[in-house]
C-alpha positions in Angstrom: 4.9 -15.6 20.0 2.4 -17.9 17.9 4.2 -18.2 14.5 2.4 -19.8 11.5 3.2 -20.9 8.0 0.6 -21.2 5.1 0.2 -22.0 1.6 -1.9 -23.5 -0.6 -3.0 -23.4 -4.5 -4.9 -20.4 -5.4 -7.5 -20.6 -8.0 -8.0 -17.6 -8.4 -4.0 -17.0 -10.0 -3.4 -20.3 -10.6 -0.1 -20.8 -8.4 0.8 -21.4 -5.1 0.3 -18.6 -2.2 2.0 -18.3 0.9 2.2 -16.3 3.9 2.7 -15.9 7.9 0.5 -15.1 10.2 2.2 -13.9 13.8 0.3 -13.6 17.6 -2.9 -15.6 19.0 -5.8 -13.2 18.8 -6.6 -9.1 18.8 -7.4 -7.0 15.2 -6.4 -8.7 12.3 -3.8 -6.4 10.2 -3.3 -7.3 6.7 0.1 -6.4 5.4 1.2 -6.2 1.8 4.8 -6.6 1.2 7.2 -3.8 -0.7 7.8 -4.4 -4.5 8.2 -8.2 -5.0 8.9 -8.4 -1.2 7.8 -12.1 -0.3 5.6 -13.0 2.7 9.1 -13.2 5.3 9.8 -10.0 4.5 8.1 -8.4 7.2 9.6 -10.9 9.6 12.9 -10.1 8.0 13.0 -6.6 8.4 12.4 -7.1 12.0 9.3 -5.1 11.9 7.5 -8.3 13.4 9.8 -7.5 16.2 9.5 -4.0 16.9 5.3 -4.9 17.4 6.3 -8.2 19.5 4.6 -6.8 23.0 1.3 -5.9 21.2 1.4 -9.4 19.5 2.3 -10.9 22.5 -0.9 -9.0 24.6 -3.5 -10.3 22.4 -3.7 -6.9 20.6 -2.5 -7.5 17.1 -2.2 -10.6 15.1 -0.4 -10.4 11.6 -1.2 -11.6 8.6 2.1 -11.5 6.0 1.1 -11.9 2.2 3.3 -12.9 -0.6 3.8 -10.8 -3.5 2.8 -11.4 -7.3 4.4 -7.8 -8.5 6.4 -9.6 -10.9 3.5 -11.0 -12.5 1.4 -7.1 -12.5 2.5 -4.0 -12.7 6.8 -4.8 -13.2 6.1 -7.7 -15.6 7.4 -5.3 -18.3 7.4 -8.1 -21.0 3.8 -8.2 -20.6 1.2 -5.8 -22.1 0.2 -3.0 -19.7 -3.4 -4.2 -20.0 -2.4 -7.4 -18.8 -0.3 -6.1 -15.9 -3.6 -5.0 -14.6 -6.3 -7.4 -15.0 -3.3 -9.9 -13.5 -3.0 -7.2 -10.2 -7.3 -7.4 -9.8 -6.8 -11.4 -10.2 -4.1 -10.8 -7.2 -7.2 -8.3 -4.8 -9.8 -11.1 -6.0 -7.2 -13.7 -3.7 -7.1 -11.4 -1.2 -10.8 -10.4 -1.2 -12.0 -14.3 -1.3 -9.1 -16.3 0.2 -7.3 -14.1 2.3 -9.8 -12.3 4.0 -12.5 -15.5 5.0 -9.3 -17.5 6.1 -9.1 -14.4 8.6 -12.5 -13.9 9.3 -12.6 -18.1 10.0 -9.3 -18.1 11.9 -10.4 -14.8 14.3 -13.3 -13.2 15.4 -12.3 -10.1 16.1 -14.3 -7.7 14.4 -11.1 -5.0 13.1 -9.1 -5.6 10.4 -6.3 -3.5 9.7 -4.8 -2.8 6.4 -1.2 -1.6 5.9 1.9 -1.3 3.7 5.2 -0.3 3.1 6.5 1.6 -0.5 4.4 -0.3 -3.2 2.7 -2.5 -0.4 1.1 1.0 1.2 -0.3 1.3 -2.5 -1.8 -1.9 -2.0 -3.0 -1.3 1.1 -4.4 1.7 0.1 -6.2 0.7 -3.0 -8.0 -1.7 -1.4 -9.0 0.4 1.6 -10.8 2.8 -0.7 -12.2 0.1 -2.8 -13.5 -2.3 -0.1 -14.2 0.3 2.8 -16.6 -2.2 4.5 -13.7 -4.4 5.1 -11.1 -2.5 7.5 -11.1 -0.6 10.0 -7.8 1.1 9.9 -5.4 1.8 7.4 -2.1 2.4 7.6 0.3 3.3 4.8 4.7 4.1 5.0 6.4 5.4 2.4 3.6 5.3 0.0 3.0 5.9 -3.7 -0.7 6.3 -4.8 -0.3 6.5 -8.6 1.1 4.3 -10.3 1.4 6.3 -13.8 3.5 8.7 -12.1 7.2 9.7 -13.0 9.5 10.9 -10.7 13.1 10.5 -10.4 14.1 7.1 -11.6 10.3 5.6 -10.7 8.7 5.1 -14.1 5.2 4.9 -15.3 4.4 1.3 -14.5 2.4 1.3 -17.6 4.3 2.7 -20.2 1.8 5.2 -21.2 -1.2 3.3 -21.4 -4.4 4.0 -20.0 -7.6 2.5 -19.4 -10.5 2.2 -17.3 -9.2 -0.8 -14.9 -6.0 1.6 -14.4 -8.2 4.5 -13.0 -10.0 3.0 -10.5 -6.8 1.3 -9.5 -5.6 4.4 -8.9 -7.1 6.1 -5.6 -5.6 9.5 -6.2 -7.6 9.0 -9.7 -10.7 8.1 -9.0 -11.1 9.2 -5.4 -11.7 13.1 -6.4 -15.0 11.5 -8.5 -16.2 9.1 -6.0 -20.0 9.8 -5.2 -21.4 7.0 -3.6 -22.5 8.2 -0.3 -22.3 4.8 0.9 -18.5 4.0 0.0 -17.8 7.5 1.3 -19.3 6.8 4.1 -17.5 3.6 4.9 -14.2 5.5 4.5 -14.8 8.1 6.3 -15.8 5.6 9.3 -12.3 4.0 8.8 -8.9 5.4 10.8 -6.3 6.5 8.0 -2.8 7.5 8.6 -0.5 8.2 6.2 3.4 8.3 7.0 6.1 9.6 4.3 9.5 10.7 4.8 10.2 14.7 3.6 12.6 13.8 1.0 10.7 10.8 -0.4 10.3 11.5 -4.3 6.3 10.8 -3.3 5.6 13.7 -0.8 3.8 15.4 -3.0 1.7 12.3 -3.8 0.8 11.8 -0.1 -0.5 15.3 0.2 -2.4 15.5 -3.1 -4.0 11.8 -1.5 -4.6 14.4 1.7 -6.2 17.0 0.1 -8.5 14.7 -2.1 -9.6 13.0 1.6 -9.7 16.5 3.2 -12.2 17.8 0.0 -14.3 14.4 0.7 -14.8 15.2 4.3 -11.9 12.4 5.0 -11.0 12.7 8.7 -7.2 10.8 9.0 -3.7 11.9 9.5 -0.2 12.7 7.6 3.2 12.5 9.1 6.3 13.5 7.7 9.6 12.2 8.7 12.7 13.6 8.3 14.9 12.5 5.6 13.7 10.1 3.1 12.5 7.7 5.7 11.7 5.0 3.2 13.7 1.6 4.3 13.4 -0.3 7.6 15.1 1.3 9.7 12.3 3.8 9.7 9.4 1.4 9.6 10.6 -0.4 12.4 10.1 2.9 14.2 7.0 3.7 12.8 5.3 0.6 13.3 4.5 0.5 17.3 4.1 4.0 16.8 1.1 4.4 14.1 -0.5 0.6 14.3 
C-alpha cells in the first residue's frame, strides 16, 4: 500500500501541518481526526487497515489531517471568540491547501469527507458549508453542536455566542438555510450518519436527521448497539459505510 508523509508551513495558521495520505488513486476521502487526534491516528487505530483491500484496488485513497483543537475550540485559556475565528483559520487550510494539494495529486472527481467524535463535526461542518466540494459524507460517533451539555461534555464556549458560532454550528444554522443553490448541492451529496444508541449525542444525530429530512435531505442514520464510540467500532464501520 502507497504510504506518504507531508508537511509543510502553513500560512494560513502560521505553524507547521502534517498529514498522511494512504493508496495510489480512486475518490479522495478527507478525514478529520478525533479531539486533538494527530494525523497517525487513523493509521493507529488500525482503521487504515480495516479499508486496506479498497486502498489496495484503486478505490479509495486517504488523506489523514493533523489536528489544531488545542488551539480552537479546547484552548480554554483563550477567549471563546478566539477559539473560533482560530477553528475558520484551521477550514481556510483545509479549503486552500488541503483540498488543491488533492485535487493536484488526483484526478478523480469524488471527494469524500469523514470523521470520527469531534472529527465527524468537522467533517460535517464543512460538508454543509462547502457542498460543491464532496461528494459523500460520512460521520461516526458525531456531535453537531458544540454549545451543547451533556454528561461530562461541556459547552465548548463557555456560554458565549456569536454569529461565527452559528454558522459553525450545522444543527444551528441548517434549519434557516435558504439558498436553493447550497441546498441543492447537499442534497446531491451521499450522507450517512452512524452513532452508537447509548452515545450521550443520539439525540443530536436525530435532531441533525430531522433538520435534513425537513430540507428534503435524502441520507441515512444507523444506530449501533452500545455506545459504539472508540475504535473498535469504527474499524467495523469503516468498510462498511465508506
Amino acid at each position: 500500500m502507497n504510504r506518504e508523509y507531508h508537511h509543510w508551513f502553513s500560512p494560513r495558521l502560521g505553524r507547521d501541518m502534517e498529514f498522511l495520505v494512504f493508496g495510489h488513486a480512486g475518490a479522495k476521502v478527507l478525514i478529520f481526526p478525533t479531539r486533538d487526534g494527530r494525523f497517525y491516528e487513523y493509521e493507529n487505530l488500525r482503521i487504515v487497515d480495516s479499508l486496506s483491500s479498497k486502498i489496495a484496488a484503486g478505490q479509495l485513497q486517504l488523506y489523514c489531517l493533523d489536528s489544531i483543537d488545542h488551539e480552537t475550540f479546547y484552548c480554554f485559556w483563550n477567549q471563546p471568540n478566539h477559539r473560533i475565528q482560530r477553528h475558520i483559520q484551521f477550514e481556510d487550510y483545509v479549503l486552500n491547501e488541503i483540498i488543491p494539494f488533492m485535487q493536484a495529486k488526483n484526478p478523480h472527481p469524488d471527494i469524500i469527507v469523514h470523521g470520527c467524535s469531534l472529527g465527524a463535526y468537522h467533517a460535517t461542518n464543512i460538508a454543509f458549508r462547502h457542498p460543491h466540494l464532496f461528494s459523500r459524507l460520512v460521520a461516526f460517533s458525531g456531535r453537531f453542536d458544540l454549545t451543547l451539555e451533556i454528561e461530562h461534555f461541556k459547552n465548548l464556549f463557555d456560554g458565549y455566542y456569536d454569529e461565527d458560532i452559528y454558522f459553525h454550528t450545522p444543527t444551528h444554522f441548517l434549519p434557516n438555510l435558504n439558498c436553493e443553490r447550497q441546498l441543492d448541492a447537499i442534497r446531491q451529496m451521499d450522507i450517512t450518519l452512524v452513532i452508537g444508541k447509548q452515545d450521550p449525542f443520539l439525540q443530536n444525530n436525530h435532531q441533525l436527521s430531522h433538520i435534513l429530512n425537513q430540507k428534503g435531505v435524502r441520507h441515512a442514520l444507523y444506530e449501533w448497539e452500545g455506545r459504539a464510540h472508540q475504535g473498535h467500532y469504527w474499524r467495523r464501520m469503516a468498510p462498511l459505510y465508506i
